[in-house]
C-alpha positions in Angstrom: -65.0 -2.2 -45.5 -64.6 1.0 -44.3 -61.0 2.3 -45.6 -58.8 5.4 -44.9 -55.8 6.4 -46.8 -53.1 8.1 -46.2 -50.9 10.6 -48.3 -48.8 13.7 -47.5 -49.6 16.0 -50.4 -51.7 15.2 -53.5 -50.6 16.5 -56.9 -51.4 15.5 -60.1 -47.8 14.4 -61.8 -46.2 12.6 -59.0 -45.4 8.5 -59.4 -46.9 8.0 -55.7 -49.2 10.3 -55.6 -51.1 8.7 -59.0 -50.8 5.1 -57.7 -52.6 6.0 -54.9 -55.3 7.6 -56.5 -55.9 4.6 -58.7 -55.3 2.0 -55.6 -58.1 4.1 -53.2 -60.8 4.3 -56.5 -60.4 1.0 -57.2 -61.2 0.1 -53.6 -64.1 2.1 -53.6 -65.1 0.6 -56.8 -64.8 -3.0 -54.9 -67.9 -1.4 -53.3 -65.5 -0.2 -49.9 -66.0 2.8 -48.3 -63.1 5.3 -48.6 -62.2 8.4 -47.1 -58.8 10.6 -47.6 -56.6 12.5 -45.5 -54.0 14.6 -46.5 -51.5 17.8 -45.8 -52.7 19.2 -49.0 -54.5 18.0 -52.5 -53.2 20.3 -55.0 -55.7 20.0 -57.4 -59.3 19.8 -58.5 -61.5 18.2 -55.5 -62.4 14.8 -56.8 -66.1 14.1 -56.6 -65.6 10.5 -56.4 -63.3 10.8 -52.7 -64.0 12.0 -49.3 -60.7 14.4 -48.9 -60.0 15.4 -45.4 -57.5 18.1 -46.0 -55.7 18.0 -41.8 -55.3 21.9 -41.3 -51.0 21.7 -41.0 -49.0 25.1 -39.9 -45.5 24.7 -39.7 -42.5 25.9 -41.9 -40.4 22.9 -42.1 -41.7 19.8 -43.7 -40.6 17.2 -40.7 -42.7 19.8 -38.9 -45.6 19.3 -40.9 -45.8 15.7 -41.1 -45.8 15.3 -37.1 -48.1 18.0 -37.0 -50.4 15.9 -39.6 -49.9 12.7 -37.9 -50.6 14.7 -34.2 -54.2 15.9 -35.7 -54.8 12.6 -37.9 -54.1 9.9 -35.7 -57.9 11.1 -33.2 -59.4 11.7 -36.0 -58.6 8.4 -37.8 -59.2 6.7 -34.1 -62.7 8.1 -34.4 -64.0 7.1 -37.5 -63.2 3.8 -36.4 -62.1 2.2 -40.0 -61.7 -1.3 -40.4 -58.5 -0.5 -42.4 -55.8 2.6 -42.4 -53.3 2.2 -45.7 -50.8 4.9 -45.5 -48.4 6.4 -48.6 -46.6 7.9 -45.9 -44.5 6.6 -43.2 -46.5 7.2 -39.4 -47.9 5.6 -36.4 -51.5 4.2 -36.6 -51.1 2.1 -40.3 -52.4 -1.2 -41.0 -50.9 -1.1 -44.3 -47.9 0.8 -45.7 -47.1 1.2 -49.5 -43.2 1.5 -49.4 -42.7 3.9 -52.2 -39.4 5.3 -50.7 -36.4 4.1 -49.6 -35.1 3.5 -46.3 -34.3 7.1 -44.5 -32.3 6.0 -41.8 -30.2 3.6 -44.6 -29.5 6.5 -46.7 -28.8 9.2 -43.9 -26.1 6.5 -42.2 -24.5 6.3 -46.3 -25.1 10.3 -46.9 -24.7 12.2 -44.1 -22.2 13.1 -40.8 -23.2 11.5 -37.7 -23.9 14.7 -36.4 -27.0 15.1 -38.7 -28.7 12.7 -36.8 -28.9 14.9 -33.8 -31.1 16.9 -35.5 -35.0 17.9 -35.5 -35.6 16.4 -39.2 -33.5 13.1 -38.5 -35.4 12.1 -35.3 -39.1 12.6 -36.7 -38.6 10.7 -39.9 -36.8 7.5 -37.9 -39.3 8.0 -35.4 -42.2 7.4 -38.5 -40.1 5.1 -40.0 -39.3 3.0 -37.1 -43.3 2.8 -36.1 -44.0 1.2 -39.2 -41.2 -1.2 -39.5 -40.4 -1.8 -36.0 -39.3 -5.6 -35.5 -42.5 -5.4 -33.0 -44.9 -3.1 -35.0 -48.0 -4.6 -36.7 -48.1 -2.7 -39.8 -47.8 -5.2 -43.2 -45.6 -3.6 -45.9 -46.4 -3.3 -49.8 -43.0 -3.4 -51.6 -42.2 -2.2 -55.3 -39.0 -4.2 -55.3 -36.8 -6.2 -53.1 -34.0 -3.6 -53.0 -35.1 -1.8 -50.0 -35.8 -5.3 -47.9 -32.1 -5.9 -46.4 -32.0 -2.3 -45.5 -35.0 -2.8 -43.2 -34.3 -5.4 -41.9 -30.9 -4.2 -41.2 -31.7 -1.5 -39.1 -35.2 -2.4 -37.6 -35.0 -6.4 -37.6 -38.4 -6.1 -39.5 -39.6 -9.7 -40.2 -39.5 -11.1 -43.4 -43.3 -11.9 -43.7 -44.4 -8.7 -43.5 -43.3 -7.4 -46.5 -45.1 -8.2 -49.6 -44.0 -7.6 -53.1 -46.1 -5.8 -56.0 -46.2 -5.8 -59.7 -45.0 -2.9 -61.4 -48.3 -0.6 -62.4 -47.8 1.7 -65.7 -50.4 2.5 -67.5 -51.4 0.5 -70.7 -51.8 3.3 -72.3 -47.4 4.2 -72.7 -47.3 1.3 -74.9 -46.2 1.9 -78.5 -49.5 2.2 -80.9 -49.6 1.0 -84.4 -49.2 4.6 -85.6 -46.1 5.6 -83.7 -44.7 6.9 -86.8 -47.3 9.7 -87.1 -47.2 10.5 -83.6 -43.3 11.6 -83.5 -44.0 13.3 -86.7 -46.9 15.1 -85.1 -45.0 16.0 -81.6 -41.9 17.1 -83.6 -43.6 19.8 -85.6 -45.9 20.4 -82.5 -42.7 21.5 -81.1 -40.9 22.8 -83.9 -38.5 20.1 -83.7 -36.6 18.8 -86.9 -36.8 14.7 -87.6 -32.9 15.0 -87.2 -32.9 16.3 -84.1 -31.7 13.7 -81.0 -34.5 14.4 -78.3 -33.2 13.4 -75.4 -36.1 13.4 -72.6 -36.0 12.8 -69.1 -39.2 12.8 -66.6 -39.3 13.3 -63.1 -41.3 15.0 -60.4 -38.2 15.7 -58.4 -35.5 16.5 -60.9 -32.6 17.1 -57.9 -33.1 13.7 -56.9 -33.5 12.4 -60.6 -30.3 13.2 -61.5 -31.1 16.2 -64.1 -27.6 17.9 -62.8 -26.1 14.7 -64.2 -28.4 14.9 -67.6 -27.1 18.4 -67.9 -23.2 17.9 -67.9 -23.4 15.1 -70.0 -25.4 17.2 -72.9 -22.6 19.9 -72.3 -19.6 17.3 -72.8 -21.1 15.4 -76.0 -18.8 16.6 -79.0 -19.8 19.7 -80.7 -21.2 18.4 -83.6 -23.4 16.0 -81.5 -24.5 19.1 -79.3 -25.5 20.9 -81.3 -28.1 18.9 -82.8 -29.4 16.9 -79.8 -31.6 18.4 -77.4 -32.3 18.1 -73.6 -36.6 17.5 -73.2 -37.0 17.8 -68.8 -40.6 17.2 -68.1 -41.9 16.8 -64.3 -43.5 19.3 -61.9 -40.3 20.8 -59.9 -37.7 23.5 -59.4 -36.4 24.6 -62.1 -34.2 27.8 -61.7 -31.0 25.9 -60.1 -31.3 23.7 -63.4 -31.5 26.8 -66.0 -28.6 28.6 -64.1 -26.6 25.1 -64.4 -27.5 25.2 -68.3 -26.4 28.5 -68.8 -23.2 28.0 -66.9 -22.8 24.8 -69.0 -23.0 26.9 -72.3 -26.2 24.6 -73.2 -29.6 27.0 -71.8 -30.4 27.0 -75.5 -30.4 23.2 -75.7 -32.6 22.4 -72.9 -36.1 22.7 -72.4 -38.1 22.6 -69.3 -41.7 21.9 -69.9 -43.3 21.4 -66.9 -45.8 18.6 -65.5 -47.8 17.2 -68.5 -50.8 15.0 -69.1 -49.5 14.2 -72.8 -46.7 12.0 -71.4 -47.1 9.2 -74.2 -46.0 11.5 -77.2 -43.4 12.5 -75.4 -42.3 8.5 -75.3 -43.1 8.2 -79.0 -41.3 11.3 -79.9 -38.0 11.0 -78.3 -34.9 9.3 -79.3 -33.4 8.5 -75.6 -35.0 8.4 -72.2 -32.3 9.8 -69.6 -33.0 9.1 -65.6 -29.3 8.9 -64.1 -31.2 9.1 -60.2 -29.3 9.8 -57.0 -32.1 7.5 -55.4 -34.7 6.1 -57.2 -36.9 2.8 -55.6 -38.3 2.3 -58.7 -38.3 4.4 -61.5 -41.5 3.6 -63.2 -40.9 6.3 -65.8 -37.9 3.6 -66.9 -40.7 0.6 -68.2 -43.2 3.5 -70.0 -40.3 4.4 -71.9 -39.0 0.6 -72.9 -43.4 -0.3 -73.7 -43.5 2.6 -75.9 -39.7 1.7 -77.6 -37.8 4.5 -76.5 -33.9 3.8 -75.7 -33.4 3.9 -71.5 -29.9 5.1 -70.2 -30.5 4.6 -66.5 -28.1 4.2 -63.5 -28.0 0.9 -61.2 -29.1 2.2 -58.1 -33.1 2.3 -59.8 -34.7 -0.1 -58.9 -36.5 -1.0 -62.3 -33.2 -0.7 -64.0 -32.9 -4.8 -63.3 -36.3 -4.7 -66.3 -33.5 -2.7 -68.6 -31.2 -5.5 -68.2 -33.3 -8.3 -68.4 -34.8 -6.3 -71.9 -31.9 -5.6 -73.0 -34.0 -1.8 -73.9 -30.8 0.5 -73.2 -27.8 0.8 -70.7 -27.3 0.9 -67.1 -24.7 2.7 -65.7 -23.0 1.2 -62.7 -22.7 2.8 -59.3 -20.8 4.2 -57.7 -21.4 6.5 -60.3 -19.1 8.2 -62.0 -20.2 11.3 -64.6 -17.2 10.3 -67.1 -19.4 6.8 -67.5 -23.1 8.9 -68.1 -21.3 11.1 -70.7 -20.0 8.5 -72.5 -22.7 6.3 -72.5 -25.1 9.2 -74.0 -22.1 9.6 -76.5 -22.5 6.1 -77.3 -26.0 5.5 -77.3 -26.9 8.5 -79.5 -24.4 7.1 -82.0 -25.6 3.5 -82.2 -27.3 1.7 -84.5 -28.6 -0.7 -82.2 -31.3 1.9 -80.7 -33.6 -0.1 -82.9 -33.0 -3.2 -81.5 -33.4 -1.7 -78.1 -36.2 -0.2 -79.0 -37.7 -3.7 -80.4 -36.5 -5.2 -77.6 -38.6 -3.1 -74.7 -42.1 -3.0 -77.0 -41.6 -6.9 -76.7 -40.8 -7.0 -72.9 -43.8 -5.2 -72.4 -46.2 -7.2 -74.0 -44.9 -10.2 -72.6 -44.4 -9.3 -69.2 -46.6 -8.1 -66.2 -46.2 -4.8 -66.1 -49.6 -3.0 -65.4 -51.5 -4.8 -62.1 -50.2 -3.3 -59.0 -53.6 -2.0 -58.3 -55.3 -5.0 -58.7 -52.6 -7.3 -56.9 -52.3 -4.1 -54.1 -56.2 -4.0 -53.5 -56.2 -8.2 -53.4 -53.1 -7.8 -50.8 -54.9 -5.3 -48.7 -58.3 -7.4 -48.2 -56.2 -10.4 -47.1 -54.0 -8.6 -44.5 -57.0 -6.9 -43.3 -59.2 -9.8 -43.3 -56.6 -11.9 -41.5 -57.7 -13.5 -38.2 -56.7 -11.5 -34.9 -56.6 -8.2 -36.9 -59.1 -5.5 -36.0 
C-alpha cells in the first residue's frame, strides 16, 4: 500500500512523536510505501522516510495547523494514497491515533464560555469534530478507554470506530540483571551520593506534567528529608518558569534540569521515585518504563496508565481532584517506606507478565484491516 502519515512537528524526545516513527518504519518494513508530512522534523533527515516538510507561516500554533492542513490536504489528494493515518487531529484521515485528549471536553471543564468564541477554540473543534464527527469515516486508534465517553459525549461518535491498543514501551526500560552496577555507575556519573533520594520525573511538556506540582512538594518535605533528596526533571521543554519557581521555593539547588536524553533507562535504574502528578495525561507511558525497570511511581488518577499502578501495586496514585496537601504527603510517605522494595518487585513482575510493548505491531495489524475493509477507498 501506498501510506501517508501525518504529524505536526517531529522531535526526537516526545511520547507521540516516537510512536509514530516506530508505527510508519514498521509499515514500510511490511514492504508499504510510506511518505511523511509534517509542520517541522526537528532533527536529522531520516534516510529511511520520505519527509515532506508543508512550508507553514503563521505566528500562532492554531494558525499553523490550518495553514498545514490547507497546503496538505491537495497535496495528499494528489498522491492518491491508499491510506492517510494522521497523529494529528484534521480533515482528510483514514486513520487517527488518539494520542490526546478530547479538546472540546477539557475546554467546557477548564475554561469560560467566552473562550470558545475564540480563533484557537474554533479551529481545534473544527479538526476535532472532522475526525470524530457521528458522520465522519475516519477509524480511531485509542491508548485507553478514558477518553471514549468524552467523544461520544460531545460528537455522538459510534462506538465501533474506536479501537483500542496495547501499551508500546520499549523492551529495553526493563530492569537488567546488573541493575546494581548501573545506579552505582549513574550516581557517580552524576556526582550523586548512594544516600541521596533521586526523585526523577520525565516529560516533554513539564507544564502540563505537573512539574509545578513536583516542585512544591520537594520544597514542603521536612528539612532533614530535603535536604538530602533531590529533584532529577528530564524532557525537552521550558525551563525558566520552573527554575524561577525553584528559586522562589528556596529549593534551585535541589533541582536539576537536564534536558531531553537518549540515556533514559539509567535514569530508571538510578532513581529512588518516579514523580508525574499530570494536569492531563491520556497515557503516561513514562509511568510503565518506570514500574519494568522497578522504580517506585507516585502518579495522579487522571493518567491514564495509572490504572497499570494499581493493578501492580508499583507505587501510589493520588486521587483527583487533586489536592497539593495529598502529593506532598504522599512523597513524604513514599520516600520514607520500606515497602519501595516491594513496589519495586512488584512493577519488574507486572512487566514481564503483562503486554506491555506491541502497540506497533497490533497498530500496523489495525490499520491493514480498516484500510483493507470492503467499501473503503
Amino acid at each position: 500500500m501506498k501510506l501517508a502519515f501525518c504529524v505536526a512537528n517531529y522531535f526526537p524526545f516526545g511520547g507521540l512523536e516516537s510512536h509514530f516513527l516506530r508505527i510508519a518504519r514498521f509499515c514500510q518494513q511490511q514492504g508499504h510505501k510510506v511518505s511523511v508530512y509534517t509542520l517541522a522534523w526537528r532533527d536529522a533527515m531520516p534516510k529511511d522516510l520520505q519527509v515532506i516538510v508543508v512550508p507553514v507561516w503563521a505566528l500562532q500554533n492554531h494558525a499553523r495547523h490550518r495553514e498545514f492542513v490547507r497546503k496538505a490536504l491537495p497535496l495528499l489528494a494528489k498522491e492518491g494514497f491508499d491510506g492517510v493515518i494522521g497523529f494529528l487531529k484534521m480533515p482528510g484521515l483514514d486513520v487517527y491515533y488518539a494520542a490526546d485528549p478530547c479538546f472540546q471536553a477539557r475546554i467546557h471543564r477548564e475554561k469560560h464560555w467566552f473562550y470558545r468564541l475564540s480563533p484557537r477554540y474554533r479551529t481545534y473543534v473544527e479538526f476535532e469534530r472532522a475526525v470524530f464527527d457521528v458522520d465522519a469515516t475516519t477509524e480511531i486508534l485509542m491508548l485507553t478507554e478514558l477518553e471514549i465517553p468524552d467523544y461520544i459525549l460531545y460528537y455522538q461518535t459510534p462506538r465501533e470506530r474506536f479501537h483500542l491498543l496495547p501499551p508500546g514501551i520499549a523492551r529495553n526500560r526493563m530492569a537488567s540483571d546488573d541493575v546494581s552496577q548501573i545506579r552505582a555507575c549513574f550516581r557517580q556519573y552524576f556526582g550523586f551520593t548512594e544516600d541521596e533520594r533521586l526523585v526523577l520525573m520525565i516529560g516533554s511538556d513539564f507544564k502540563r506534567k505537573g512539574l509545578d506540582r513536583a516542585l512544591r512538594a520537594l520544597a514542603a518535605l521536612p528539612p532533614s528529608l530535603r535536604h538530602s533528596t533531590r529533584l532529577l526533571a528530564v524532557g525537552e521543554s521550558k525551563v525558566k518558569p520552573f527554575q524561577r519557581l525553584a528559586k522562589h521555593l528556596g529549593i534551585a539547588d535541589r533541582v536539576h534540569f537536564l534536558g531531553g536524553r537518549s540515556d533514559v533507562p539509567r535514569f530508571l535504574m538510578g532513581a529512588d521515585l518516579l514523580i508525574h502528578p499530570a494536569y492531563t495525561e491520556n497515557t503516561g507511558n513514562v509511568l510503565l518504563e518506570a514500574m519494568v525497570a522497578g522504580l517506585p511511581v507516585l502518579t495522579t488518577a487522571n493518567c491514564g496508565y495509572s490504572c497499570h499502578v494499581e493493578q501492580a501495586q508499583a507505587g501510589r496514585i493520588i486521587p483527583v481532584p487533586f489536592r497539593q496537601e495529598c502529593l506532598n504527603e504522599a512523597l513524604v510517605d513514599m520516600l520514607k517506606a520500606p515497602e519501595r522494595e516491594r513496589w519495586s518487585r512488584n512493577g519488574i513482575a507486572y512487566g514481564r507478565s503483562k503486554d506491555l510493548y506491541s502497540r506497533t505491531e497490533v497498530a500496523f495489524q489495525s490499520i491493514m484491516t480498516l484500510l483493507e475493509r470492503p467499501g473503503r477507498r
